[in-house]
C-alpha positions in Angstrom: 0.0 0.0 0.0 1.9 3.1 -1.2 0.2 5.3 1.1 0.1 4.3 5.0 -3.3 4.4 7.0 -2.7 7.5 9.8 -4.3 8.4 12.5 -3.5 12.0 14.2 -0.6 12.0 11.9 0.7 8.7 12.9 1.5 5.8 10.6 -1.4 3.4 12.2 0.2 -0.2 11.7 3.7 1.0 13.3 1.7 2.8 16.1 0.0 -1.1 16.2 3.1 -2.4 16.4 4.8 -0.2 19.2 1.6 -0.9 21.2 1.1 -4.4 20.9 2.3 -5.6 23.9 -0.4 -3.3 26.1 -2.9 -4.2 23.3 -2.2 -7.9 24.1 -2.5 -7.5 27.8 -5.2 -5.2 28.1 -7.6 -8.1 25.5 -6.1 -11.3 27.7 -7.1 -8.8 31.2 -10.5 -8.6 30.5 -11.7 -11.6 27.9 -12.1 -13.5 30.9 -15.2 -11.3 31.8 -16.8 -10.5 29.0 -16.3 -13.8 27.7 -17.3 -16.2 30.5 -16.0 -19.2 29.1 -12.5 -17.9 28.9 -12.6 -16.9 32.6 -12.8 -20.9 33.3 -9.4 -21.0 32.2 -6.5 -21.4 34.2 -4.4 -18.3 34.3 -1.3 -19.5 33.3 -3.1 -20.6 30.1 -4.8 -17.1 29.3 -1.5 -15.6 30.1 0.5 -17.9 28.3 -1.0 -19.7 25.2 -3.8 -17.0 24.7 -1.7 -14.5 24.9 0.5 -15.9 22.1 -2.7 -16.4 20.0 -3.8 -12.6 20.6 0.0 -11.5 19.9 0.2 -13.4 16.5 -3.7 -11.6 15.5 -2.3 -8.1 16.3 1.1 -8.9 14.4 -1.1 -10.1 11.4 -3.2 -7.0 11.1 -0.4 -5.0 11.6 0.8 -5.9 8.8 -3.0 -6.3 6.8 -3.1 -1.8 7.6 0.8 -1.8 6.1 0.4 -3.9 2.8 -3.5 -3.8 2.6 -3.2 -7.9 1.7 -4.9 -10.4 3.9 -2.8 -13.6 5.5 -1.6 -16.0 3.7 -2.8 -19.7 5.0 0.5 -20.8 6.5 0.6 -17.7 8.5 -3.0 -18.2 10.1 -2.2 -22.2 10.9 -1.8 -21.0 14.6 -4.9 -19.3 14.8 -6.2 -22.3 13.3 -4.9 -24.8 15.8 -5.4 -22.6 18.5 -9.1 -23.1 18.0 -8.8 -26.5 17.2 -7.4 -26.9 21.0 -10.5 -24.9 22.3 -12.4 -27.5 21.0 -10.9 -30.0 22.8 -10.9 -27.8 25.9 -15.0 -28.1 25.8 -15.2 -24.1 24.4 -18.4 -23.3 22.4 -17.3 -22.3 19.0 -19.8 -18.7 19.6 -17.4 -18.3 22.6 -14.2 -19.0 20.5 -15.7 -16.3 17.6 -16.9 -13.9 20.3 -13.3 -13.6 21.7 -12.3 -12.2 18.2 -15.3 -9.8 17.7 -14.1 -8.7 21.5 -10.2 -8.3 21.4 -10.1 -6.8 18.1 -13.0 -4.2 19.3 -11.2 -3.2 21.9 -7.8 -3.0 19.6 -9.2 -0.8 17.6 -11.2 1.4 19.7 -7.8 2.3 21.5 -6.0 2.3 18.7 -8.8 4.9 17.3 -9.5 6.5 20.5 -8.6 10.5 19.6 -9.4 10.2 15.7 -10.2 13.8 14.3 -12.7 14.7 11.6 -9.5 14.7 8.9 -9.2 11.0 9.7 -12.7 9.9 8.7 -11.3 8.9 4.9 -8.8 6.4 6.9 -10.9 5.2 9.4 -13.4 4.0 6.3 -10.1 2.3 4.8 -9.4 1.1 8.5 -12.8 -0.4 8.6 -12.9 -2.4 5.6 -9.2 -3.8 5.7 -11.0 -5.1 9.6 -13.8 -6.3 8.5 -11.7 -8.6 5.7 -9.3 -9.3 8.7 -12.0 -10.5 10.4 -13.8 -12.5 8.3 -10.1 -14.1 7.4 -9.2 -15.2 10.3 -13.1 -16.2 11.6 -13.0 -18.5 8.9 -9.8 -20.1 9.6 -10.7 -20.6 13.6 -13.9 -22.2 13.0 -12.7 -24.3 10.3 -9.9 -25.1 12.8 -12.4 -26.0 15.5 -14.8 -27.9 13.1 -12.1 -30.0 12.3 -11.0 -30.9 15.9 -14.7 -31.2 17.0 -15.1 -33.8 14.1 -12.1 -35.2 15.3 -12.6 -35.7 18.8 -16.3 -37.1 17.9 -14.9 -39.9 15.7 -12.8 -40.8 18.5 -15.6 -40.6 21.3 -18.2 -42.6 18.6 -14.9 -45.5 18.0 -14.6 -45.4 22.4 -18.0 -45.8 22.9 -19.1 -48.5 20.2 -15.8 -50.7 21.6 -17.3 -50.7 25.2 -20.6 -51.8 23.6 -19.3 -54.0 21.4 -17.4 -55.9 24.7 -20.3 -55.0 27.1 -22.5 -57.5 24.3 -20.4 -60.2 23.9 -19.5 -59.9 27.5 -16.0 -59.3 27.1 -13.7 -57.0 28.8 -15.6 -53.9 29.2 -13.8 -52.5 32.6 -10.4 -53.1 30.2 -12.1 -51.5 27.7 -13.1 -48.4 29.5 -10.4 -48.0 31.0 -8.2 -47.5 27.9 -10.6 -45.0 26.5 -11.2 -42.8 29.3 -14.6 -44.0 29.7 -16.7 -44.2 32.8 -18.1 -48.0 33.8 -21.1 -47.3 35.7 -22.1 -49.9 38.2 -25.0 -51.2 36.2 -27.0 -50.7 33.0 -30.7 -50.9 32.3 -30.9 -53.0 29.2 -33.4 -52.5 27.1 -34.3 -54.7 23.5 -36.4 -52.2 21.1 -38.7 -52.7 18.8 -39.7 -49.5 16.6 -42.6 -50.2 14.6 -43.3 -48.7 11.4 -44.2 -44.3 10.5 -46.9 -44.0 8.3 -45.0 -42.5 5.6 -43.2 -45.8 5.5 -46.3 -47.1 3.6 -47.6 -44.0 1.9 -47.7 -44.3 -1.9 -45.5 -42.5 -3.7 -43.1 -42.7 -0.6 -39.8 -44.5 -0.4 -40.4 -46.6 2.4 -36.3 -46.6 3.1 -36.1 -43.0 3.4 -39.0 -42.6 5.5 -37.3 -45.4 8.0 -34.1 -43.3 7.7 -35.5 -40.2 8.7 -37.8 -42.0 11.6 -34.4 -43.4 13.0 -32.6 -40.3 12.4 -35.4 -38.5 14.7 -35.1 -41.8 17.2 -31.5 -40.9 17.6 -31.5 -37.8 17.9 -34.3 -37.7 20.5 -32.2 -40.4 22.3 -29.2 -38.5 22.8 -31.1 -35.3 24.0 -33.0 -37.5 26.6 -30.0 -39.9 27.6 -26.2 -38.4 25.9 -24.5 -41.3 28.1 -26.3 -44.0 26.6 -24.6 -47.1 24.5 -27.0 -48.1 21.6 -27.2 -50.5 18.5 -30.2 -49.1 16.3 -31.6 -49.9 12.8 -35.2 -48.6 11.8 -36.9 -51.9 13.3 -34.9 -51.8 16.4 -32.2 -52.6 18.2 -30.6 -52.1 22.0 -29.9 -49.0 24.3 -27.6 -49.5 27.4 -28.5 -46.9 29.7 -25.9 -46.3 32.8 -27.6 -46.6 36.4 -27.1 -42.4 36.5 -29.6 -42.2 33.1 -32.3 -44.8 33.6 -32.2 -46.5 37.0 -35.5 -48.2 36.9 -39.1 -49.0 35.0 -40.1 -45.0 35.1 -37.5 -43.7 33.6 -37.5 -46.3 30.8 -41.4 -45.7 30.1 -40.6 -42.1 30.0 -37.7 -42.3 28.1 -39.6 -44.8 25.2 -42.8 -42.1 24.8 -40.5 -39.9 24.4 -38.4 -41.4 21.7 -41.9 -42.8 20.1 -42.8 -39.5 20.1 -40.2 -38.5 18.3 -40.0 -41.1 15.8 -43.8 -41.3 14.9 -43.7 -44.6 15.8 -44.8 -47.3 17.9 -41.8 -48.5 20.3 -41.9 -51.5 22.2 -39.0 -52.1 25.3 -38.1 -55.2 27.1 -36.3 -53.5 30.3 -33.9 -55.9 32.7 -31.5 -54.2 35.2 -27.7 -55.6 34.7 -23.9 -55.1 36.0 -21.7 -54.4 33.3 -20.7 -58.5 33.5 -23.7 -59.2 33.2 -25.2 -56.6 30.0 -24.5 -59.7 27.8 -27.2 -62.2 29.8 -29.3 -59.6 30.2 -29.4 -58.4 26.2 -30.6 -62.2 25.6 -33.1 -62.2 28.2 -34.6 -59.0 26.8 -34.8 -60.0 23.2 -36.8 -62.9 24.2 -39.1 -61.0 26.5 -39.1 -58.5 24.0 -40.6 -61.5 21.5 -43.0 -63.0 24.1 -44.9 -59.4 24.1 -44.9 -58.9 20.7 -46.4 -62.0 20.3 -48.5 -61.4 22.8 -50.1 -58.4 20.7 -47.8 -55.8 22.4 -46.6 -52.8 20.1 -45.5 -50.3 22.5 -44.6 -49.2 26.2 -42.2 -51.1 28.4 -42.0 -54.4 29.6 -39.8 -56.8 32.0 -39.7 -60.3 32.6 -42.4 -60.5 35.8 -44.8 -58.8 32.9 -44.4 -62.6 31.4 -43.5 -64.8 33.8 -45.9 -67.2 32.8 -45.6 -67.3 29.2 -41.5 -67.0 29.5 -41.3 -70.5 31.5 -43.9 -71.9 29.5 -41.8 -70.9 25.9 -38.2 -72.9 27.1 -37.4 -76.2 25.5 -38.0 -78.8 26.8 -38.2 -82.7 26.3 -41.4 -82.3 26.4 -42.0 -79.6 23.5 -41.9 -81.7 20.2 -45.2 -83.4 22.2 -46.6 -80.6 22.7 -46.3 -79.1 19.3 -47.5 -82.4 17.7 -50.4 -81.9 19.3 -51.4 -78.9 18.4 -50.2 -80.2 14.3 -53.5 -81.1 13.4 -54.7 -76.9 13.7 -52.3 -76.4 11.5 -54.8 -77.2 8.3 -57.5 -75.0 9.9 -55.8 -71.1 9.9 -58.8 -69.5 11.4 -59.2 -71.7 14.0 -55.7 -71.8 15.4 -56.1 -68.1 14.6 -59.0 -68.1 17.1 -57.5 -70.5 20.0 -54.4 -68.0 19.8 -55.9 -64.9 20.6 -59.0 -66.7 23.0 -55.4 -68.4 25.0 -52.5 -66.2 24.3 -53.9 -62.3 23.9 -57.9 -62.2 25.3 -57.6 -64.2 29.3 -60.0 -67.1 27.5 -62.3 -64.1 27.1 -64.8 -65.2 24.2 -66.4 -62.3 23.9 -63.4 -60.3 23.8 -62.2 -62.4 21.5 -65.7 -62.3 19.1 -64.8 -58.8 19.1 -61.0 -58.7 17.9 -62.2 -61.2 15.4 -65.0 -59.2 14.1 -67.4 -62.5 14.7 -70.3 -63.6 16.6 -69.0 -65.5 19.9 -71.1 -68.5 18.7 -68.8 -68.7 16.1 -65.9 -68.5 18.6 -67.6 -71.5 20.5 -67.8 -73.6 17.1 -64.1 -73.0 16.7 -63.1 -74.2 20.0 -65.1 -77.3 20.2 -62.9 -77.8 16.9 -60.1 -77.2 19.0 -61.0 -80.1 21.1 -62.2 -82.7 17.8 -58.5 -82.1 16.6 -56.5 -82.1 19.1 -58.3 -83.7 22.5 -57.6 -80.3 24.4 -60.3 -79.0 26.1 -60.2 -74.9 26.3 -62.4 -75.6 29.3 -60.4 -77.3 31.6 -57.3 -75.7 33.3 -55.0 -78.3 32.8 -55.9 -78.4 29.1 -55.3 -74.3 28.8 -52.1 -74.9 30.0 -50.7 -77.1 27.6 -52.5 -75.5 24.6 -50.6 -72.2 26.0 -47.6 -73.5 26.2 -48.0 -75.8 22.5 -49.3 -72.3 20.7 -45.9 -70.7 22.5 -43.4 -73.1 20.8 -45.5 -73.4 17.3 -44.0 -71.7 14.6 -46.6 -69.3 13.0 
């Protein structure tokens, strides 16, 4: 620039220069208070490190007023770490950007302090050389800090899916954790999800994988607003969520947290809940999937459920040597859908409730009667007699559908 920016008859980027050591301690005296999350910081760091960051900004526009040419890149690569470290540090990128808007307003508002009518052509030149200054070196941090935030999420996302991974298969999740920095909290609630289908998944004209996309995508996101610490393994029909004792400690904070996330996904979400020490997630994650299946089967679609929910039905659905018998004898429904249709819901979903049963299936209960005494012609089971119930309960629990 052949003709040097002055202020009150001095040249303004030597007048920077000669002043940048008070410039630089009068921005890294006071940042801490008008930025809050800078006065968290220990001293030595805003005295030392910040300082240096400050120094090398005052430097560079220094020499922005002599040349009237922005920064190159390398010469704004400690800018850009510098905010790449304040990302790490837990700073809010509007705090990081706020610091600049702050230290070089009070730069220039010293450095301007006393500026005469005559001076109002090179304060306009003063302003727009800033303003490019500032948008230089803005863009720079937050690309800095993006890239360190991105960075330090990859990591966190690897730490956290290796504890889950060895919290599953139950291997060694206190090794694990410890490696990775991770807190192992004394227990987990474990719960198995099923997340029935949105309605745009079959809407015409709709792609039914996007619209199960976007329901999971609002699943997750809901999840880590209601629970960040959680460990989950999700796809758009389900999966599992580990919460730590601090996030979900019992059966009401599980029901609260599954509306919630069904509210947020549209959809229906069903939760088998079983309390578990981190030895034990891998037990527990079977036991869930299998209560999980008992309900759903039960004509469960949403809400929460634990294994005293199915007690019954759980004990009655284990192998056994007796189960092949038990099946056979149901084989013979097997030929007549609406009938073994009937005896499931009159057994398994309507407490031998006929009329409730008349009712799910759109039919008179005579009709329900006729199909029961068919029961009994094929099979010898009487839906009468207790003893009967319970081994067409726990035949219709073992038979394939």
């Amino acid at each position: 620039m052949s003709d040097p920016i002055r202020l009150q008859g001095a040249v303004l980027h030597e007048e920077l220069a000669r002043r940048r050591p008070e410039l630089v301690a009068a921005v890294v005296a006071s940042v801490g208070e008008l930025v809050p999350a800078y006065g968290g910081l220990p001293r030595e760091q805003l005295v030392d490190e910040f300082a240096g960051v400050v120094e090398v900004a005052v430097r560079l526009f220094a020499e922005v007023l002599r040349t009237g040419e922005m920064p190159a890149d390398p010469e704004l690569q400690v800018l850009g770490e510098a905010a790449g470290r304040r990302a790490e540090e837990g700073i809010a990128l509007s705090d990081l950007l706020a610091t600049y808007h702050f230290g070089v307003s009070l730069v220039m508002d010293r450095l301007t302090d006393g500026a005469a009518p005559d001076d109002a052509a090179d304060l306009v030149r003063i302003q727009r050389l800033l303003l490019a200054f500032l948008a230089r070196v803005m863009s720079v941090a937050a690309t800095g800090y993006l890239a360190a935030s991105q960075e330090s999420l990859r990591e966190s996302h690897d730490a956290r899916k290796a504890l889950l991974d060895a919290l599953l298969e139950g291997g060694d999740a206190a090794g694990v954790a410890a490696r990775a920095g991770l807190e192992l909290p004394a227990s987990y609630l474990v719960l198995a999800l099923a997340i029935g289908p949105h309605a745009d998944e079959a809407a015409p004209r709709v792609d039914p994988a996007v619209a199960a996309r976007r329901k999971l995508r609002r699943f997750r996101h809901q999840l880590d607003l209601t629970a960040p610490y959680a460990l989950a393994s999700l796809s758009a029909a389900g999966g599992v969520v580990l919460l730590p004792a601090r996030a979900g400690g019992g059966g009401t904070a599980a029901e609260t947290l599954v509306g919630d996330l069904a509210r947020a996904a549209g959809a229906p979400v069903l939760a088998a809940a079983e309390a578990a020490a981190p030895d034990g997630v891998a037990t527990a994650v079977g036991l869930t999937r299998e209560v999980l299946e008992i309900a759903r089967r039960g004509g469960r679609s949403e809400g929460v459920v634990t294994l005293d929910d199915v007690l019954l039905r759980y004990q009655l659905s284990r192998p056994s040597a007796a189960t092949a018998r038990l099946v056979e004898r149901l084989e013979p429904l097997r030929g007549h859908p609406e009938v073994l249709r009937t005896l499931r819901h009159f057994v398994l979903d309507d407490e031998l409730n006929r009329r409730r049963t008349a009712r799910r299936l759109g039919v008179h209960p005579n009709t329900v009667d006729n199909r029961l005494r068919r029961v009994q012609a094929l099979t010898g089971l009487d839906t009468s007699r207790p003893a009967d119930v319970q081994q067409l309960m726990a035949g219709l629990l073992q038979l394939a559908e």
